[in-house]
N, C-alpha and C positions, 0 to 999 in steps of 0.2 A: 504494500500500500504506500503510494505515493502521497506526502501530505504537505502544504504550505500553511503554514499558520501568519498571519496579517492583519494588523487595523485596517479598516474600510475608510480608506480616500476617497477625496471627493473627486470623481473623474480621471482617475489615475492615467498616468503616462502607459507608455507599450510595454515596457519592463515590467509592472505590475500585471500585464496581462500574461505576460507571457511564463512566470509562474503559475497563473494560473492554468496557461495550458499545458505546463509541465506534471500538473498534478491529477491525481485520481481522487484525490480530495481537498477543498480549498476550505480552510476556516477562519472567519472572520472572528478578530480577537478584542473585540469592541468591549468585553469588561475589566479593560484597563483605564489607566489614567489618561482622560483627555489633555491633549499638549497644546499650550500656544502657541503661535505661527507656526504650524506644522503643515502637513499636506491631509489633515484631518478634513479641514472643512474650506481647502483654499488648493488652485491650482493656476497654470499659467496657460495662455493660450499664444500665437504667431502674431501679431497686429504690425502695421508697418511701418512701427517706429522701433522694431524690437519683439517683448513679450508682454505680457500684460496679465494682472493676476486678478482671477475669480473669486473675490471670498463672499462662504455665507454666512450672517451675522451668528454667532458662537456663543459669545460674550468671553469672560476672561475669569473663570471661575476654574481654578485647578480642581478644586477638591469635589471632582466629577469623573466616574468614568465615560467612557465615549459613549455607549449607549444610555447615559442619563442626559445627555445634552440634549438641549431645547433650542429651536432655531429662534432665533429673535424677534422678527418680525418679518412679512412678506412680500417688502419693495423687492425685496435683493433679483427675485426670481426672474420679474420684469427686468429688470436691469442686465441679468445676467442673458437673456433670452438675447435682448437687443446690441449687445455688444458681439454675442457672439457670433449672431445674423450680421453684424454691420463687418465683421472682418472674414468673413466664409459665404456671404452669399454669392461669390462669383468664384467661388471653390464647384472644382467641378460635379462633386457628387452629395454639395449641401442640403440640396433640396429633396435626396433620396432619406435623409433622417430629417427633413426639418416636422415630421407629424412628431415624429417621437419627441423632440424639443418641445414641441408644443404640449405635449402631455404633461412631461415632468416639471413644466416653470408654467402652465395654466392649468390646463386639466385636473392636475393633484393639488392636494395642498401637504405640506412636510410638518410635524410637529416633531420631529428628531432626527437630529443627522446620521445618525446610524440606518436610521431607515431609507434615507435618502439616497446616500451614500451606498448600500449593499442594491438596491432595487438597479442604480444606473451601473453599478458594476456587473452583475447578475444579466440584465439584459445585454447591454456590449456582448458581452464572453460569450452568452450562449447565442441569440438574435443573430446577432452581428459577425461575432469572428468564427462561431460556430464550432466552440469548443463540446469538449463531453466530460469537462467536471461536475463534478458532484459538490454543490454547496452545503456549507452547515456554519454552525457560529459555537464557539466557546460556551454560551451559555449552558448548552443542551449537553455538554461535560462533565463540568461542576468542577473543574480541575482547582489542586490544591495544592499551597504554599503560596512563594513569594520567587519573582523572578526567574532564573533560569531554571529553577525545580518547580515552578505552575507551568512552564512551559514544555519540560520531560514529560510532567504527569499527563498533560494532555493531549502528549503525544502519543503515551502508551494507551492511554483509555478508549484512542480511535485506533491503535492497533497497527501504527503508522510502524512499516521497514525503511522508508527513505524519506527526508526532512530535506525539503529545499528553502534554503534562507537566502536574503539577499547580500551582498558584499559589506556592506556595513555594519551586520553584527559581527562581525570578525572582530572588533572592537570588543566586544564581552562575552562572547560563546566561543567554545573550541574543539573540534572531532572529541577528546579523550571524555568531554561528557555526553556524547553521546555516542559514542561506544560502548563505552560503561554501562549502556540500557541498552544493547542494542540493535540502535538504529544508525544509518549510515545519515551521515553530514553531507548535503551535496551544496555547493558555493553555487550561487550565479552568476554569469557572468554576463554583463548588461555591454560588453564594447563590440566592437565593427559591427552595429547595426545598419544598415544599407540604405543611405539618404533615399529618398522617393520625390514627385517634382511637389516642391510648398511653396506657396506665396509667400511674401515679403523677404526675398534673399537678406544675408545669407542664411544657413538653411541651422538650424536650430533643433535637437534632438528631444530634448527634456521638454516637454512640452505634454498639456493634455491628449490622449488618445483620441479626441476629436477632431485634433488638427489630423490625424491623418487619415481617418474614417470620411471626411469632407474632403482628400485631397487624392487617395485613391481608393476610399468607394469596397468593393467586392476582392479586391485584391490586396488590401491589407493585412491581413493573415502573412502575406510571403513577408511584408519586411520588417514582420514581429519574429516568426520562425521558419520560416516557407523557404529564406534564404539558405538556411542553415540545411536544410531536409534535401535541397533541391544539388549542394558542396557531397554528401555524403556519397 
């Protein structure tokens, strides 16, 4: 069993996806501490002065996990809707999502960002990129302790053989603890992803998964993984 454990981003970049499509189970780890400025509830998009960043009103209250957070109020949705139509609508394939834009910033309304947050990840991955993971969240675990042993624990409890992390916790986890229980440590590696054509040169990586969903449409999939599959 392949597992990624993860906080739910708001609109995550392709590297987020692309653990996702590494995995046979994806779990959102939304009963931790919510973080300020993070890519919780804020992301960047291409505009043509550079990038430009999404945030939804959070507020600034640590002493929250991510699934207790409350959206603030519901200009932001309007705002974020019109910003992102004003730098993508002459993206070639904006108009093939712009129904689903419309759902999630009119149609619905948000009373928490972890809802938000996992509904527009959840669609992308499957809808869209047309993966076959299997979603679930932390809660439905109950995993116990603190830090890097709630995160063993709930790795064993889903039964996970191989744990894909991304390159930044290398900073506080290391193969010998999960060994130790185990399960195999697989690193990501998020470099030589393969430019594709984007507005506003030059061309910019880290960026929301929308800018490339808008920029090439049905064939985004290859320059998440598809490059990779197609070298082997």
């Amino acid at each position: 069993m392949k597992v990624a454990v993860i906080q739910s981003n708001y609109i995550p970049w392709k590297g987020y996806f692309d653990i996702i499509h590494d995995s046979d189970l994806f779990i959102f780890y939304d009963d931790v501490q919510f973080t300020k400025n993070d890519w919780r509830n804020r992301n960047k998009i291409k505009v043509s002065g550079g990038v430009h960043w999404l945030s939804v009103p959070a507020g600034t209250d640590l002493n929250r996990t991510i699934n207790e957070v409350k959206i603030q109020d519901s200009v932001w949705a309007k705002k974020h809707f019109k910003t992102i139509e004003q730098y993508y609508l002459k993206a070639p394939y904006y108009k093939q999502y712009r129904d689903f834009l419309n759902h999630v910033y009119f149609e619905r309304k948000w009373e928490f960002l972890s809802e938000l947050n996992q509904f527009l990840i959840k669609t992308i991955a499957v809808d869209f990129l047309k993966c076959k993971t299997v979603f679930d969240t932390s809660l439905n675990y109950l995993p116990e302790g603190k830090g890097l042993h709630r995160l063993l624990d709930l790795l064993k409890k889903c039964k996970a053989d191989v744990y894909y992390s991304g390159p930044s916790a290398k900073n506080y986890i290391g193969e010998n603890d999960f060994k130790d229980v185990g399960i195999e440590l697989v690193w990501k590696d998020y470099s030589s992803y393969p430019e594709y054509p984007q507005l506003f040169p030059p061309f910019e990586h880290y960026v929301s998964i929308l800018d490339l969903l808008f920029n090439a449409g049905p064939d985004a999939p290859h320059y998440i993984w598809g490059w990779r599959e197609s070298k082997s």
